[in-house]
Backbone as JSON Lines, residues from 0, in Angstrom:
{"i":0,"aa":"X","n":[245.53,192.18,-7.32],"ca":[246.31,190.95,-7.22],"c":[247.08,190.8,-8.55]}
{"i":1,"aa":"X","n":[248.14,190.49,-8.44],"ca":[249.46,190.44,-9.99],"c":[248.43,189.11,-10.3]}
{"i":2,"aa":"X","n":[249.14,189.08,-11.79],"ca":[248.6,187.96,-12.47],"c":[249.06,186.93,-11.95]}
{"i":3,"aa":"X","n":[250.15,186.91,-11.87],"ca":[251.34,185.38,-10.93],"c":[250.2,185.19,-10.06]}
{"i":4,"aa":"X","n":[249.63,185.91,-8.72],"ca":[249.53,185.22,-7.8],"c":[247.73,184.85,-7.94]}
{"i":5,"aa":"X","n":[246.93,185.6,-8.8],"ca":[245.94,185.11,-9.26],"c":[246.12,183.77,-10.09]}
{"i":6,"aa":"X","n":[246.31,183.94,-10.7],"ca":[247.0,182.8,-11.38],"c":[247.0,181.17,-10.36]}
{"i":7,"aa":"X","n":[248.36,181.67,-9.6],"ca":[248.26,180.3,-8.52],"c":[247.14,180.69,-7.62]}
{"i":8,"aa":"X","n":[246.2,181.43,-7.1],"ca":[245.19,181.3,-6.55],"c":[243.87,180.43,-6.72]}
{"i":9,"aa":"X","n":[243.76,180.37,-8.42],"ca":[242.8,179.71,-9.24],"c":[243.59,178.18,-9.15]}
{"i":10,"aa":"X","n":[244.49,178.41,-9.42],"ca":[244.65,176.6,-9.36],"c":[244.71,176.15,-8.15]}
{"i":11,"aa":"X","n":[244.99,177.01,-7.19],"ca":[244.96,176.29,-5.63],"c":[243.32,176.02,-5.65]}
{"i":12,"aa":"X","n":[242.78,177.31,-5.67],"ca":[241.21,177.23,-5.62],"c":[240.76,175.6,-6.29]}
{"i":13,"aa":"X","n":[241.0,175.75,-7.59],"ca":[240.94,174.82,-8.21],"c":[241.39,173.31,-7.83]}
{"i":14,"aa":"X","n":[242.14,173.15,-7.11],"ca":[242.88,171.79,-6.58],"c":[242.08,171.4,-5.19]}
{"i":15,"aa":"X","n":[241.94,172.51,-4.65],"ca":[241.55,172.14,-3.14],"c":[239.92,171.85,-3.42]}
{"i":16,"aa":"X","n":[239.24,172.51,-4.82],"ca":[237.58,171.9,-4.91],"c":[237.13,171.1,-5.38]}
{"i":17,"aa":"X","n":[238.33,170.71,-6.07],"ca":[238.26,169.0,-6.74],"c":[238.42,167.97,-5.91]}
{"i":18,"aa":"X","n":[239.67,168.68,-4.79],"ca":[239.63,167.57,-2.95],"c":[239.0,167.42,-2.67]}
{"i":19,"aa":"X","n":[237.97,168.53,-1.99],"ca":[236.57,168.35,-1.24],"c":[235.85,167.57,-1.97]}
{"i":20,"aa":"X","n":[235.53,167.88,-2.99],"ca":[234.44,167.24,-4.12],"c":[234.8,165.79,-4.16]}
{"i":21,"aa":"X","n":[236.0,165.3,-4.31],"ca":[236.48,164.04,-4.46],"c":[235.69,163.25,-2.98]}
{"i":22,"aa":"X","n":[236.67,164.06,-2.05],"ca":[236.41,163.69,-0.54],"c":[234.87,162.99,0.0]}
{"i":23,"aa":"X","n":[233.86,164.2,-0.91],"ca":[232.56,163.67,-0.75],"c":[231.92,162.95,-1.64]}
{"i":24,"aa":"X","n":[232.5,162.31,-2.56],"ca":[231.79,161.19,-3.78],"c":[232.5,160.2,-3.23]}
{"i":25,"aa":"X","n":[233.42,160.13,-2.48],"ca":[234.32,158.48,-2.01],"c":[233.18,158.17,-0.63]}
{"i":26,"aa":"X","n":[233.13,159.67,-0.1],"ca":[232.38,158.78,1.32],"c":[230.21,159.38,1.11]}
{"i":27,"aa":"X","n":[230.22,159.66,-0.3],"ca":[228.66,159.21,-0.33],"c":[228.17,159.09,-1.43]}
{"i":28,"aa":"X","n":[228.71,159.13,-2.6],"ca":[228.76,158.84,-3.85],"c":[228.55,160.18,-5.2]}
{"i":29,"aa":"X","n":[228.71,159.6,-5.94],"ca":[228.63,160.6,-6.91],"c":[226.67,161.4,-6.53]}
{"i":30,"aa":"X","n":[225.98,160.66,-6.77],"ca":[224.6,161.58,-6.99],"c":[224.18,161.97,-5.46]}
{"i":31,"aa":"X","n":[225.31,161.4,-4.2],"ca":[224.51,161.84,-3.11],"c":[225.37,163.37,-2.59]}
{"i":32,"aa":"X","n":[225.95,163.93,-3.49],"ca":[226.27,165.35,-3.25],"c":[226.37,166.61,-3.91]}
{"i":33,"aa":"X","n":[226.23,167.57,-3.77],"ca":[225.7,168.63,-4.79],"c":[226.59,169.53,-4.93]}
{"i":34,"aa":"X","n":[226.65,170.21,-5.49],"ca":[227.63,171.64,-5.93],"c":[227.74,172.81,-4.63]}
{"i":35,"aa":"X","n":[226.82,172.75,-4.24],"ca":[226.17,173.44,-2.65],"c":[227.18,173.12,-1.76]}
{"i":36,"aa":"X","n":[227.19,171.61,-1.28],"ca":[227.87,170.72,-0.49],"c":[229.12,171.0,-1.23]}
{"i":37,"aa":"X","n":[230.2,170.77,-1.89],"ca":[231.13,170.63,-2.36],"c":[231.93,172.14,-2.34]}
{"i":38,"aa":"X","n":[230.91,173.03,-2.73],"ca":[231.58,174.37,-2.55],"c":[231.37,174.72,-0.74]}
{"i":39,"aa":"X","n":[230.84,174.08,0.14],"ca":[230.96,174.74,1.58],"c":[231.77,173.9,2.14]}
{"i":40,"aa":"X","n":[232.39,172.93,1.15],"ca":[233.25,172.18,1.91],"c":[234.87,172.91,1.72]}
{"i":41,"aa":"X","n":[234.8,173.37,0.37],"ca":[235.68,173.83,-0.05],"c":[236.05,174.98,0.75]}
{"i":42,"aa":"X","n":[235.02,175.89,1.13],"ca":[234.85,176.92,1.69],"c":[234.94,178.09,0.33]}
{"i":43,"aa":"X","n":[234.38,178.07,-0.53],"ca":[233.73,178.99,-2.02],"c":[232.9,178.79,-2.25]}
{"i":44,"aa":"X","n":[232.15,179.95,-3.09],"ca":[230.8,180.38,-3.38],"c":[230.31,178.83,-4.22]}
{"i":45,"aa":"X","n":[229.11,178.82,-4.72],"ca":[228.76,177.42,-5.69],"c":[229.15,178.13,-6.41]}
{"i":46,"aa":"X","n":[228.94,179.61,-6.7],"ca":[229.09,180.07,-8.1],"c":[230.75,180.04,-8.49]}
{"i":47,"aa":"X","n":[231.6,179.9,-8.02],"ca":[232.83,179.65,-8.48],"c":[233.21,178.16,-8.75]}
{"i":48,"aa":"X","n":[232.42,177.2,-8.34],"ca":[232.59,175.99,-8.46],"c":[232.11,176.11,-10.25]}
{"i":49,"aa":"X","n":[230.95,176.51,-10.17],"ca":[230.12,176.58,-11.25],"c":[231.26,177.24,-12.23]}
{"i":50,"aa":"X","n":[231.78,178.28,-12.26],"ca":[232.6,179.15,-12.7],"c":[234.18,178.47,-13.56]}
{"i":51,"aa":"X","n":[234.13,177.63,-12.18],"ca":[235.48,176.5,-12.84],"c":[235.46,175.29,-13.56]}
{"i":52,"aa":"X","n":[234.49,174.72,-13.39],"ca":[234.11,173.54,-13.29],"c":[232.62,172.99,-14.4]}
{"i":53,"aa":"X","n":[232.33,174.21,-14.31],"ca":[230.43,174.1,-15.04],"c":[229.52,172.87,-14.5]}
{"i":54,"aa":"X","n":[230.17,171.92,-14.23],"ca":[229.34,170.5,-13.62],"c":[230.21,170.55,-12.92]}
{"i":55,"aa":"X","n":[229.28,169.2,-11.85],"ca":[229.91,167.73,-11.15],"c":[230.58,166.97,-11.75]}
{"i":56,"aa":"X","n":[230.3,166.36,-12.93],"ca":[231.31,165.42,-14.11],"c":[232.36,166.56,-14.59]}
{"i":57,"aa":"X","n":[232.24,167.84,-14.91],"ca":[233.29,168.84,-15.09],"c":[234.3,169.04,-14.37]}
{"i":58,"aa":"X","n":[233.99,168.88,-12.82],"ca":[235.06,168.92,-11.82],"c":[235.87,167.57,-11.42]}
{"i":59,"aa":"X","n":[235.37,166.62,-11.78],"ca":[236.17,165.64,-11.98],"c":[236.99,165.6,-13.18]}
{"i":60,"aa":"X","n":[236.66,165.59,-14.68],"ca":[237.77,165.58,-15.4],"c":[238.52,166.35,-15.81]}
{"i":61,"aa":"X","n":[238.59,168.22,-15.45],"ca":[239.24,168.97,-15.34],"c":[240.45,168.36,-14.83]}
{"i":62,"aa":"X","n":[241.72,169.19,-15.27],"ca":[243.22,169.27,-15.17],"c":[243.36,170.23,-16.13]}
{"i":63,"aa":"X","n":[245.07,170.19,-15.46],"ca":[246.09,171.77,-15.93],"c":[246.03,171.62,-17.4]}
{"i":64,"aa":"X","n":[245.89,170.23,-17.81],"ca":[246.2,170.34,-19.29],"c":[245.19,171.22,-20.02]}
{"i":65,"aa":"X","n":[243.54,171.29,-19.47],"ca":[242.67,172.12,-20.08],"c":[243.16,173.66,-19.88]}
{"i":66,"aa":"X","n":[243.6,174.19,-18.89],"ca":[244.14,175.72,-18.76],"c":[245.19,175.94,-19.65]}
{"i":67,"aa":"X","n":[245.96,174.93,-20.3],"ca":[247.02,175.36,-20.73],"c":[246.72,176.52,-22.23]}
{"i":68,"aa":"X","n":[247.15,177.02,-22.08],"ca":[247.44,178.08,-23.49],"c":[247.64,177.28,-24.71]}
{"i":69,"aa":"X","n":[247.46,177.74,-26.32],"ca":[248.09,176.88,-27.16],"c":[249.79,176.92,-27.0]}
{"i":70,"aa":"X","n":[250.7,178.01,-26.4],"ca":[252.18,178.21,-26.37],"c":[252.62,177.46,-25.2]}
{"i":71,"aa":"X","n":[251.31,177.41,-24.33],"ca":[252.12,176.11,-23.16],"c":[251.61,174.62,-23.89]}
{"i":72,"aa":"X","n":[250.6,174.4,-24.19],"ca":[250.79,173.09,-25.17],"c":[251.9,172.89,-25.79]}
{"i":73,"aa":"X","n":[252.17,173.68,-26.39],"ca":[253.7,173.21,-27.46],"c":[254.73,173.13,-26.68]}
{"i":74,"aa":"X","n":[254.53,173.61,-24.95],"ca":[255.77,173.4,-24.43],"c":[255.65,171.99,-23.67]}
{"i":75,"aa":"X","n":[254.33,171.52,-23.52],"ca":[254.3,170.02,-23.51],"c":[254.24,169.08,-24.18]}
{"i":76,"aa":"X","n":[253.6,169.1,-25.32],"ca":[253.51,168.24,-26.23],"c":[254.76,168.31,-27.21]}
{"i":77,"aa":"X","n":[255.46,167.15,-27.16],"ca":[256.64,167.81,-28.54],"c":[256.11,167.18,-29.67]}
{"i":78,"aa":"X","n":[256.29,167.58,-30.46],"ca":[255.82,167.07,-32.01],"c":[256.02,166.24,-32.76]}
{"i":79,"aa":"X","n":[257.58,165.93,-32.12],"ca":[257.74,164.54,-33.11],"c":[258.24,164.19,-31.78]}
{"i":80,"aa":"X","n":[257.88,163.88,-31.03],"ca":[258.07,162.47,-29.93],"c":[256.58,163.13,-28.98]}
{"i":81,"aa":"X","n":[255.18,162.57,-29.42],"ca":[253.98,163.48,-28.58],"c":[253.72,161.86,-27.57]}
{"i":82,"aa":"X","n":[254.08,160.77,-27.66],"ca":[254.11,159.53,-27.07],"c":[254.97,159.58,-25.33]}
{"i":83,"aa":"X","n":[256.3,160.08,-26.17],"ca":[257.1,160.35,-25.42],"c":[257.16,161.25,-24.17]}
{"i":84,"aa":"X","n":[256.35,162.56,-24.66],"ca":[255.85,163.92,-23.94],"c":[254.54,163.61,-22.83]}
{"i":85,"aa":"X","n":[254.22,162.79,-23.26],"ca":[253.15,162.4,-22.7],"c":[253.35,161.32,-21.54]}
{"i":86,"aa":"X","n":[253.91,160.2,-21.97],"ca":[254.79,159.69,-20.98],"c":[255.34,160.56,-19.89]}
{"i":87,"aa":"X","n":[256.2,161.28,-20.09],"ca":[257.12,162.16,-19.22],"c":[256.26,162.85,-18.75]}
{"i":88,"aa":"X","n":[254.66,163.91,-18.79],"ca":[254.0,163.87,-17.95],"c":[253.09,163.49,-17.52]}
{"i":89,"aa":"X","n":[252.82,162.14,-17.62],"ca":[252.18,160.96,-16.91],"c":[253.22,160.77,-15.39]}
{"i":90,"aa":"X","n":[254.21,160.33,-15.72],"ca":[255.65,160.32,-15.28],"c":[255.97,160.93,-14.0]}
{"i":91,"aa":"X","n":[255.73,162.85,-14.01],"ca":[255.94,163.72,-13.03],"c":[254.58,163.69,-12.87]}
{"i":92,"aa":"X","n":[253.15,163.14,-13.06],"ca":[252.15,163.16,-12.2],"c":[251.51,162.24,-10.76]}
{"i":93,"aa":"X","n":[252.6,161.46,-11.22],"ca":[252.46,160.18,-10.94],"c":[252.12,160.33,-9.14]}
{"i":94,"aa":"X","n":[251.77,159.46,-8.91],"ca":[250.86,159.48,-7.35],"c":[251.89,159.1,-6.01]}
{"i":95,"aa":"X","n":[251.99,160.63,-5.35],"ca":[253.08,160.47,-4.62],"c":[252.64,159.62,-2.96]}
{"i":96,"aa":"X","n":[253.83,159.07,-2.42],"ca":[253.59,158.43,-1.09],"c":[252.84,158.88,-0.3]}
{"i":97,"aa":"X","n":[252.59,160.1,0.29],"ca":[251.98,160.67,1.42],"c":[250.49,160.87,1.22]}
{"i":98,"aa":"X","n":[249.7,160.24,0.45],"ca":[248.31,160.61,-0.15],"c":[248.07,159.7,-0.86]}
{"i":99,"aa":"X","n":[246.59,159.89,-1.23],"ca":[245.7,158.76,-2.17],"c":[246.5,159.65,-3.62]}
{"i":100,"aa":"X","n":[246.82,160.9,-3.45],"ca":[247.7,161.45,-5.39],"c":[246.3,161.63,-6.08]}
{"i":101,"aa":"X","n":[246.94,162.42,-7.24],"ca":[245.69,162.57,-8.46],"c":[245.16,162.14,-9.36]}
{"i":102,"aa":"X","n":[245.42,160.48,-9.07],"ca":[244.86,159.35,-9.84],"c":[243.5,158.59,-9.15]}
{"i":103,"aa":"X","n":[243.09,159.73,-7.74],"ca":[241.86,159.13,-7.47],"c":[240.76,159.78,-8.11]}
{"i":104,"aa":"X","n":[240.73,160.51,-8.86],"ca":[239.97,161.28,-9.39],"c":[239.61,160.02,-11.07]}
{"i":105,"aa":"X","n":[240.44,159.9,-11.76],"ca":[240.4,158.72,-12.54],"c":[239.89,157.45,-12.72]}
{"i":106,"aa":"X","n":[239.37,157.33,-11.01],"ca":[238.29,155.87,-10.92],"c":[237.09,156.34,-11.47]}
{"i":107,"aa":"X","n":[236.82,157.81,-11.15],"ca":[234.8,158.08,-11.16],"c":[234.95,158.12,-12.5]}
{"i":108,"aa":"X","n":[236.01,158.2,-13.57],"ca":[235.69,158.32,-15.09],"c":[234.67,157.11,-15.35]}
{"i":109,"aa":"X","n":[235.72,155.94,-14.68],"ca":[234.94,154.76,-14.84],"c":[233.53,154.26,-14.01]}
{"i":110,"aa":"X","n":[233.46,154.59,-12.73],"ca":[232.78,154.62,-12.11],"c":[231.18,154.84,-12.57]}
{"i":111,"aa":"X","n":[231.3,156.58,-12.93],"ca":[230.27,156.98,-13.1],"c":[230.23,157.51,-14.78]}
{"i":112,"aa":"X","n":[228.49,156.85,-15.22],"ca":[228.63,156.87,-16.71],"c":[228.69,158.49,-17.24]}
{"i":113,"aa":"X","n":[227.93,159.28,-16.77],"ca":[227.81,160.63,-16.81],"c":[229.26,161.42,-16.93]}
{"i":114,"aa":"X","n":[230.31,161.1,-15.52],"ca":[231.69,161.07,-15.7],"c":[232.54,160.74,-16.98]}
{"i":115,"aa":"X","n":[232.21,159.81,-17.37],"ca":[232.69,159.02,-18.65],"c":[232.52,159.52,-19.56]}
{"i":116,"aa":"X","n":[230.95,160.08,-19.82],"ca":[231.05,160.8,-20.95],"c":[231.81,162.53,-20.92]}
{"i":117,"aa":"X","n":[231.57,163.12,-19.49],"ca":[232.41,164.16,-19.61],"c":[233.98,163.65,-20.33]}
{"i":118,"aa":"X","n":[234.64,162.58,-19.62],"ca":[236.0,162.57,-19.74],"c":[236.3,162.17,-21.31]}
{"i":119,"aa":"X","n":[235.2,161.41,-22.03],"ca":[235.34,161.65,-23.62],"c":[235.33,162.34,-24.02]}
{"i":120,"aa":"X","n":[234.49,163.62,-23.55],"ca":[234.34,165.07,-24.51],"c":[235.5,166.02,-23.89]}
{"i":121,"aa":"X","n":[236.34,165.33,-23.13],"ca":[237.4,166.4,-22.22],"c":[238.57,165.33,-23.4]}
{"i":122,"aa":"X","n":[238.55,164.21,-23.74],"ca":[239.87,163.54,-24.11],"c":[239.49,164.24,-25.76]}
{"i":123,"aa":"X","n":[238.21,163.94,-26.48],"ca":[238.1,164.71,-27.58],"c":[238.81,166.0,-27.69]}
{"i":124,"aa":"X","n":[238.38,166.95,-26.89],"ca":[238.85,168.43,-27.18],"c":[240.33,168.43,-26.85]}
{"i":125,"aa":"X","n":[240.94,167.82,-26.15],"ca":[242.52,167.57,-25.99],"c":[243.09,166.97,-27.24]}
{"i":126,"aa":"X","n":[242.13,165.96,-28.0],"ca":[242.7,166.15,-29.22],"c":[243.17,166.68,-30.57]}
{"i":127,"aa":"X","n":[241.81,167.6,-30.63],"ca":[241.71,168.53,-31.13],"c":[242.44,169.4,-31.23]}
{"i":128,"aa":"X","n":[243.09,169.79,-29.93],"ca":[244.26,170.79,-29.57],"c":[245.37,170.22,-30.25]}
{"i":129,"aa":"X","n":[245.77,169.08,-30.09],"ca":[246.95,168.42,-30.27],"c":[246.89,168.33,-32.07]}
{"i":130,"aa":"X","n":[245.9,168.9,-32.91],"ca":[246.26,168.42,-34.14],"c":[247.36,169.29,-34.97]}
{"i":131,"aa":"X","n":[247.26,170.43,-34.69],"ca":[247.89,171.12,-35.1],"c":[248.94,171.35,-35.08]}
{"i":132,"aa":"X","n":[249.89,170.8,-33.68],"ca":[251.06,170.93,-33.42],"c":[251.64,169.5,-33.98]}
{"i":133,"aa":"X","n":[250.41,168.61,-34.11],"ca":[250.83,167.37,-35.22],"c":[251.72,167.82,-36.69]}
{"i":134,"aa":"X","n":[250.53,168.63,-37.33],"ca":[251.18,169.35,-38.48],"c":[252.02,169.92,-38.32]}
{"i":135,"aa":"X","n":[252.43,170.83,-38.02],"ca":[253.64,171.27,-37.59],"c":[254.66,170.4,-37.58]}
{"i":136,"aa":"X","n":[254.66,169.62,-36.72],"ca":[255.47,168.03,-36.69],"c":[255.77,167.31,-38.1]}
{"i":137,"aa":"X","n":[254.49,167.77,-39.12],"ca":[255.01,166.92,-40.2],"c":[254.54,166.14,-40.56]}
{"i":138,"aa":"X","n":[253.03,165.59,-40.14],"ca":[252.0,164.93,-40.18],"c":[250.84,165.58,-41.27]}
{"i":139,"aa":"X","n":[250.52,164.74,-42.19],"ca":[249.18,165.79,-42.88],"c":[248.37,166.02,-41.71]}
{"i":140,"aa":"X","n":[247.27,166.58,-42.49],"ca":[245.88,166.72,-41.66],"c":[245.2,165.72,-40.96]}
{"i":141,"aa":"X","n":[244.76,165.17,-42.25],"ca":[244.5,163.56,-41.61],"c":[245.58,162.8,-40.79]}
{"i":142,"aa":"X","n":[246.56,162.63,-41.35],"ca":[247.19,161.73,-40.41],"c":[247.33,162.58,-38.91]}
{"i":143,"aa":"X","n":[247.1,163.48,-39.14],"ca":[247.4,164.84,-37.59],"c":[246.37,164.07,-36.8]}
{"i":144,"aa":"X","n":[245.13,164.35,-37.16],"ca":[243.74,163.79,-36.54],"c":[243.71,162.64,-35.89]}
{"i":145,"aa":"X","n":[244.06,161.64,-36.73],"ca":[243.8,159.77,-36.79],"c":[244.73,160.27,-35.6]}
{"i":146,"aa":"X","n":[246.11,160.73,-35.58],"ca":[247.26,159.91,-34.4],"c":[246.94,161.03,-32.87]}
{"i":147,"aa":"X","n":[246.4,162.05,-33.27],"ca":[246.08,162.75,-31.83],"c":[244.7,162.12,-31.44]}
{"i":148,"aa":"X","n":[243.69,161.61,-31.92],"ca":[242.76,160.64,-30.86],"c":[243.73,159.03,-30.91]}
{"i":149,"aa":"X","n":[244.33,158.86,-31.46],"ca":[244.49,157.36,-31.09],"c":[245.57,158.06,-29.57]}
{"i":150,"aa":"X","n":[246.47,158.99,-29.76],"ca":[247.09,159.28,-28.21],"c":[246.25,159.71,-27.19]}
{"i":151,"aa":"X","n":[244.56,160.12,-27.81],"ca":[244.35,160.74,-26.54],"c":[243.74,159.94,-25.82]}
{"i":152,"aa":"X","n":[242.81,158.57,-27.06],"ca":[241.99,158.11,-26.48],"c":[243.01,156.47,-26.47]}
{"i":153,"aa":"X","n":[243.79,156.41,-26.79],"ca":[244.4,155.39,-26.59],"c":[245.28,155.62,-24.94]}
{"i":154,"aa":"X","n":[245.14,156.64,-24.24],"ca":[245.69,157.16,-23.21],"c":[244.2,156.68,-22.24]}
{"i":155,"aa":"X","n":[243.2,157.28,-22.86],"ca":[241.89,156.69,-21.92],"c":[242.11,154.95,-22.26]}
{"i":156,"aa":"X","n":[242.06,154.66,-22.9],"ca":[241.94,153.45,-22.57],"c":[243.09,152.85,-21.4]}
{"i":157,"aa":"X","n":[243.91,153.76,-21.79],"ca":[245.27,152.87,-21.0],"c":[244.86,153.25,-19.97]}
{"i":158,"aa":"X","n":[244.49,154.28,-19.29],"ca":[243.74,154.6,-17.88],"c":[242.55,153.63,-17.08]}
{"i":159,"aa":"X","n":[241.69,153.15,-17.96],"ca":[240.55,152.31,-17.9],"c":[241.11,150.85,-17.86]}
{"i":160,"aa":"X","n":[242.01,150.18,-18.24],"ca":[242.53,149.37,-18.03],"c":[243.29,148.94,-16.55]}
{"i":161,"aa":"X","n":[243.79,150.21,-16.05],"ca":[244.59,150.57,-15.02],"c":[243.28,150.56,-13.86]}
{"i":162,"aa":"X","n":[241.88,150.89,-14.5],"ca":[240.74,150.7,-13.47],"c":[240.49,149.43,-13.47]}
{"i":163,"aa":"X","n":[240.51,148.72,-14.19],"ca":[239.59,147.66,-14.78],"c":[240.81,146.5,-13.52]}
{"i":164,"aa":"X","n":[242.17,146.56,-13.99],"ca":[242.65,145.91,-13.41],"c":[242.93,146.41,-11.65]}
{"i":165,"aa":"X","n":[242.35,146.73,-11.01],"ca":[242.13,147.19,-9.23],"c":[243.27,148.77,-9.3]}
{"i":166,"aa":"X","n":[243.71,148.76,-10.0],"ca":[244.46,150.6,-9.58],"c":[245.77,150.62,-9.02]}
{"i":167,"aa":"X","n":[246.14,149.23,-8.64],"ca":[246.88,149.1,-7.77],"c":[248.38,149.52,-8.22]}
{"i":168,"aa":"X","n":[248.54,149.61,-9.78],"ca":[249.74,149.32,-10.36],"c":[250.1,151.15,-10.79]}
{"i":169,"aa":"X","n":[251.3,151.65,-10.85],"ca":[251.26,152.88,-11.45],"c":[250.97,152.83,-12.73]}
{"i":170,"aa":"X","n":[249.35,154.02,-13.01],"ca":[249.59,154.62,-14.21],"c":[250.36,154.18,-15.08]}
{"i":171,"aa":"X","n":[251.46,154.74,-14.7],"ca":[252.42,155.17,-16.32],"c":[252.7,153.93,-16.92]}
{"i":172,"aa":"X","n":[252.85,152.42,-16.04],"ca":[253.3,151.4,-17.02],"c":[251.99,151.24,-17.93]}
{"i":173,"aa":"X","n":[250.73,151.71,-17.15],"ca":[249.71,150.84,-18.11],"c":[249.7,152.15,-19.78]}
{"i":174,"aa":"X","n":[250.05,153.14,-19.3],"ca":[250.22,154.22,-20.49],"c":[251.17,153.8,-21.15]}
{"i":175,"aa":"X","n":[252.39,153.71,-20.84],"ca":[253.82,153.19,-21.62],"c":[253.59,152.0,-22.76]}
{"i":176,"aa":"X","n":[253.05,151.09,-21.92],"ca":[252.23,149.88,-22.66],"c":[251.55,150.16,-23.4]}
{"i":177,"aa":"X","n":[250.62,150.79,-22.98],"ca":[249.16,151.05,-24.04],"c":[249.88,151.48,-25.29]}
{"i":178,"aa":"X","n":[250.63,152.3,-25.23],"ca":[250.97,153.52,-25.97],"c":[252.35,153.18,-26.91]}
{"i":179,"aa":"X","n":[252.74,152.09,-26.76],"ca":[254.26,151.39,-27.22],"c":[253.79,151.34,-29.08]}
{"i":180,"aa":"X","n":[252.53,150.55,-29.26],"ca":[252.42,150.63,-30.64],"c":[252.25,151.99,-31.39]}
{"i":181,"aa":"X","n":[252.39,153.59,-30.59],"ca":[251.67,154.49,-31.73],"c":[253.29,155.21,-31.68]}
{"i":182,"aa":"X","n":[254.36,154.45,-30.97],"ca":[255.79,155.32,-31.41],"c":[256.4,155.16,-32.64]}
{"i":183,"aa":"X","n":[255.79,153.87,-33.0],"ca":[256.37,154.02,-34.6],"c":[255.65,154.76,-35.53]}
{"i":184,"aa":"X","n":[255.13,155.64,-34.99],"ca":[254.83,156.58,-36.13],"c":[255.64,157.62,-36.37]}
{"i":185,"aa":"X","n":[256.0,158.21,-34.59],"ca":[257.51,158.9,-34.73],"c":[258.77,158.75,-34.8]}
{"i":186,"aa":"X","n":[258.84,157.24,-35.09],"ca":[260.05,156.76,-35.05],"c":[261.1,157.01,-35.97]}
């Protein structure tokens, strides 16, 4: 199999076992389904669930942003507008008409505490990534650090807010908002 089509195989794989998985925590909850169940729904081994995912809280806060390479990071994140970049793909993620979209996955952060803490140690290591292309940008070290968790986790919050208040509203205003005070840093 070429790399291209492996490639999109794993993320289909990947998209369609986060469906199932989703599918069965909405209609029996997070602890009433197992990796077992989730991969025969999917129709894949557990061990590839396991493989992608490592947990149940893993397969919920997984996204493309964790696959990305450090050279596809820099092609998302820009450096001196990372507010902005972020926005714009909040933006094209955004939850289309024909479906519940990939902002149902974003309730169990809150939902479930176990979830929650995955999605801190998933928003941590996204920051982490992001420090460097801070510097680069022009930011010391420290200041690299301080402003990639205040975007990453100032992004969770803006998400949790968006729970807190029923879901009903798109994402991106509650991100845009959240996120309005950390542009004057690139301003």
């Amino acid at each position: 199999m070429a790399t291209g089509l492996r490639e999109r195989w794993r993320r289909e794989a990947r998209r369609t076992i986060q469906e199932r998985a989703l599918d069965l925590f909405d209609e029996r909850g997070f602890d009433g389904v197992t990796i077992e169940e989730i991969a025969a729904a999917a129709e894949v081994s557990a061990s590839s669930v396991y493989r992608f995912f490592g947990t149940k809280e893993g397969l919920i806060v997984a996204d493309e942003f964790d696959t990305l390479s450090q050279e596809g990071l820099e092609e998302v994140v820009d450096a001196r507008d990372p507010v902005g970049s972020l926005l714009r793909a909040v933006f094209a993620y955004e939850t289309p008409d024909d479906g519940p979209g990939p902002w149902r996955r974003v309730r169990w952060f809150f939902k479930e505490p176990s979830v929650r803490m995955a999605a801190c140690a998933a928003f941590d290591r996204a920051s982490q990534r992001i420090v460097p292309l801070l510097v680069k940008g022009g930011l010391s070290a420290t200041q690299a650090r301080v402003a990639a968790n205040a975007l990453a986790f100032g992004y969770f919050g803006a998400l949790e807010q968006w729970y807190l208040d029923g879901g009903d509203q798109p994402i991106a205003t509650y991100v845009e908002e959240g996120l309005a005070p950390l542009r004057r840093i690139w301003a």
